[in-house]
C-alpha positions in Angstrom: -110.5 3.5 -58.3 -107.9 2.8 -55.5 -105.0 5.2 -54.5 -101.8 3.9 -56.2 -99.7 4.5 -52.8 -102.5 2.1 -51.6 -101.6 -0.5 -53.4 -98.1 -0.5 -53.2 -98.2 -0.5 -49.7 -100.7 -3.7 -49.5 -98.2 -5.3 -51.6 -95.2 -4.5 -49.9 -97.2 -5.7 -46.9 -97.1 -9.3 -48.9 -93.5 -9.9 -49.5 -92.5 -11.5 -52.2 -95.2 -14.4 -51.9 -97.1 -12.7 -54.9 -93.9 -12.6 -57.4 -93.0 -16.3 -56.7 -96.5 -17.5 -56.9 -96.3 -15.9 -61.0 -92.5 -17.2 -60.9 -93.6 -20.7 -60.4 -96.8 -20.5 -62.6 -95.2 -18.9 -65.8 -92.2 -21.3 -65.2 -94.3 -24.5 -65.2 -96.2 -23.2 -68.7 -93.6 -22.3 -70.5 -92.3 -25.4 -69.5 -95.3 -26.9 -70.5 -95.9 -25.8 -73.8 -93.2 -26.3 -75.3 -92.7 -29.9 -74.0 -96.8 -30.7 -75.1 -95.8 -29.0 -78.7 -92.3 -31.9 -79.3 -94.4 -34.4 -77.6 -97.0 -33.9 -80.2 -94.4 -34.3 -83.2 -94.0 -37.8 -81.6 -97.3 -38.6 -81.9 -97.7 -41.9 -84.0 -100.5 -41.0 -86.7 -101.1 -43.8 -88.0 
């Protein structure tokens, strides 16, 4: 198992690329999902 101290120095050694690669991604799901769940009470069923 890797050495904690490791890690965090790797990923201090990244910037912030890592956190605003999840920003973007949990931004454009949970704008998503919610926008695919009203959509889908438009849905004409008949």
């Amino acid at each position: 198992m890797p050495d904690l101290t490791a890690l965090l120095a790797a990923a201090e050694e990244q910037g912030v690329g890592n956190a605003l690669r999840a920003l973007i991604v949990v931004s454009v799901v949970g704008a998503g999902l919610p926008t695919w769940f009203l959509l889908r009470g438009y849905r004409d069923n008949g």
